[in-house]
N, C-alpha and C positions, 0 to 999 in steps of 0.2 A: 714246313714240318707238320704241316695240319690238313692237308687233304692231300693225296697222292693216286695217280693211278699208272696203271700198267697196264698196254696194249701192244699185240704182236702185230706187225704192219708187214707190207711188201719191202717198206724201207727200213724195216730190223726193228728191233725192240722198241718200245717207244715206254720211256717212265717222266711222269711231268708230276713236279709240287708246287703246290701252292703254299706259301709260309704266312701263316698267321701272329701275329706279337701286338702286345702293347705297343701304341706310336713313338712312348717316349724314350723306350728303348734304340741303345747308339743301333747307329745304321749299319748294314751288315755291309762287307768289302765284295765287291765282284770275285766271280771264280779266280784265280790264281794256280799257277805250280806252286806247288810245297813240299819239300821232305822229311816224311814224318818218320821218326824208328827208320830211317833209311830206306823209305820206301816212295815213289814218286806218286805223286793225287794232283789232283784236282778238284778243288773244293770253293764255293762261295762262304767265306770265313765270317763269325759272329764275333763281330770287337767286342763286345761285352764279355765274354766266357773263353774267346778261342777257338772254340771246337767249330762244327758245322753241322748241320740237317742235311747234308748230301754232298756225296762223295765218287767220287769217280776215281779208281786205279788204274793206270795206265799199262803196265805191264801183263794184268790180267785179264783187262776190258771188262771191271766188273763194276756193280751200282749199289752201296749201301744207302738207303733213306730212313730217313727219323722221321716218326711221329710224337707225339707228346702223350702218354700214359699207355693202358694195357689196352682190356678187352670193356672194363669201365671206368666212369670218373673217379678217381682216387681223391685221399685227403689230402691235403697239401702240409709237407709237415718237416719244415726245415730246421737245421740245417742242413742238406746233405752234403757229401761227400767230394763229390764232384760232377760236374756238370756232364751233362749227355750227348751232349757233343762232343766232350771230348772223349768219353766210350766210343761212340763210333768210329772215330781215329783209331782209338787201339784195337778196334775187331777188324776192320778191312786190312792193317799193315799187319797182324795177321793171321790174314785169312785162308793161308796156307795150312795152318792147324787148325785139320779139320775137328780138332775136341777144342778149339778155342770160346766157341758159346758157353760149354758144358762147364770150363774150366773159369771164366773169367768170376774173378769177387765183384758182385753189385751189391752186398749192402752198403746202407744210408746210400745208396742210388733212388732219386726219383723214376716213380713207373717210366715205361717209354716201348715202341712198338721198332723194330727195324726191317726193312723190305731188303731183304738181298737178292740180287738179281746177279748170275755170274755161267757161263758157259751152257745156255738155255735152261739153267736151273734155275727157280724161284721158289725164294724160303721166306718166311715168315716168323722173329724171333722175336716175343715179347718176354719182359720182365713185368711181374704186376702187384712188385716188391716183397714178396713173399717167395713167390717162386719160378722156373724160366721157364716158357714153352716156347716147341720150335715146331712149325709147321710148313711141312712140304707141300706148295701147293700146284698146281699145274702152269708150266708156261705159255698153251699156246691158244689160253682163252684171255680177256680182258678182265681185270680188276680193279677196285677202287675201296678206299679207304679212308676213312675223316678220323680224325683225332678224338677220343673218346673225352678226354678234359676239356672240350667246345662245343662236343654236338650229342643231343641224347641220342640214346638207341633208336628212336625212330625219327630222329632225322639224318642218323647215316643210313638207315635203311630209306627211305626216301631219296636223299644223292645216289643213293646206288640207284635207284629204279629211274631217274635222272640221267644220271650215265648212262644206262642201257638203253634207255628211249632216244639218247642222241645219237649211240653209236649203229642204229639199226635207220638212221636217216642221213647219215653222209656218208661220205668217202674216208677212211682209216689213212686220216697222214696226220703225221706231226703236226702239222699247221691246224688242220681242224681238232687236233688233240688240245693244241693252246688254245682254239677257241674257246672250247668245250670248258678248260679250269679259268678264263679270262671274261666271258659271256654269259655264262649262266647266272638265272634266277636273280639280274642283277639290281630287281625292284626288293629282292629280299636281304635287307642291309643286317640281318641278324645270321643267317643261314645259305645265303645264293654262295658260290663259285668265289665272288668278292664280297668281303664283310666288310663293315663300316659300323660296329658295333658301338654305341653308345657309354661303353664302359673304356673305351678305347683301343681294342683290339680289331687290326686292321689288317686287312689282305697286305704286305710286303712286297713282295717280288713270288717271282713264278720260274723253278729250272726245269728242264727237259735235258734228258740224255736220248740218245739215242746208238744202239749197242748192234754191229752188225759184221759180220766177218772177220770177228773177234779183234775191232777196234772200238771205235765211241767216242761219238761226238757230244758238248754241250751248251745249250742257249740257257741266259740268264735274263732275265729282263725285271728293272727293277721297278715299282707301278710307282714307285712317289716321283722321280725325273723321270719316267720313259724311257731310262737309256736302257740299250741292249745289249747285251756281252756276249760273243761266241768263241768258244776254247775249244780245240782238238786236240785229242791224244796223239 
């Protein structure tokens, strides 16, 4: 839920995250089917809360992802309400109503950023607890995005200029997409691709969808066992 990017490929959409948490937090469950509000997903689920950082709809072949906070670091100022994953749940099931951003109650919701990616449309909805912004951004260039509560302004502006230097030296697949959030800058244990931060906040697992003739595939792979999960709609 802390760095995500989006790249249009030969082989369809390509969106991959990387989730950042404290280590001592319970371990999150591989993707599974689930029916949420009667709606079938696909989601890697967080024992602790429920909810998830990214979600896959099956029926619509669409991608909501979490980030953690807005456009900057917020104060951290609990209790809230309810956790943000499990908002994400309720905005994809549905995401049929197209006034659902407009409409949904976030307060005492902690900030939070969401990528929606759905029928080659890509939006951009932050809440930054005061107020919602939604922005449309273009689908058929590449993006990337770090988490505003882990990385200051200029070092997600650095991972981006990161990002765009890798992606102008390989080939656009999948595979080197996971390189790129699995490989990088990985002597920088504060700020690389994987963090190993000292306060204990650690690179977790890594998903990719991938969204292409309005179906979508997804890899999960999770870095503390190496195992790998592959779920198709």
């Amino acid at each position: 839920m802390c760095t995500v990017s989006f790249v249009p490929s030969e082989q369809g959409i390509v969106i991959t995250s990387s989730r950042d948490e404290h280590f001592l937090r319970l371990p999150a469950l591989p993707p599974d089917s689930y029916v949420v509000n009667d709606v079938r997903l696909t989601f890697p689920k967080d024992t602790q809360a429920g909810g998830t950082w990214f979600v896959m709809r099956q029926d619509t072949a669409s991608v909501m992802v979490l980030l953690n906070g807005a456009f900057e670091k917020h104060i951290y100022n609990p209790p809230y309400r309810k956790s943000r994953g499990l908002i994400l749940l309720d905005l994809i099931t549905n995401s049929h109503d197209p006034n659902i951003w407009d409409t949904l109650d976030l307060d005492d919701i902690e900030p939070f950023t969401i990528i929606y990616c759905v029928d080659q449309s890509l939006e951009q909805w932050a809440w930054d607890g005061k107020q919602k912004h939604r922005i449309l951004l273009p689908s058929d260039i590449p993006h990337i995005w770090s988490s505003s509560t882990l990385y200051e302004k200029n070092i997600r502006i650095e991972r981006k200029i990161w990002f765009e230097e890798y992606l102008t030296n390989v080939e656009i697949t999948p595979e080197n997409l996971l390189r790129f959030h699995k490989g990088t800058k990985l002597d920088d244990r504060e700020n690389g691709l994987i963090i190993r931060r000292s306060n204990g906040v650690r690179t977790q697992s890594i998903t990719q969808a991938i969204l292409k003739n309005h179906s979508c595939t997804m890899m999960y792979e999770n870095l503390a066992d190496s195992a790998v999960y592959h779920e198709k709609a």
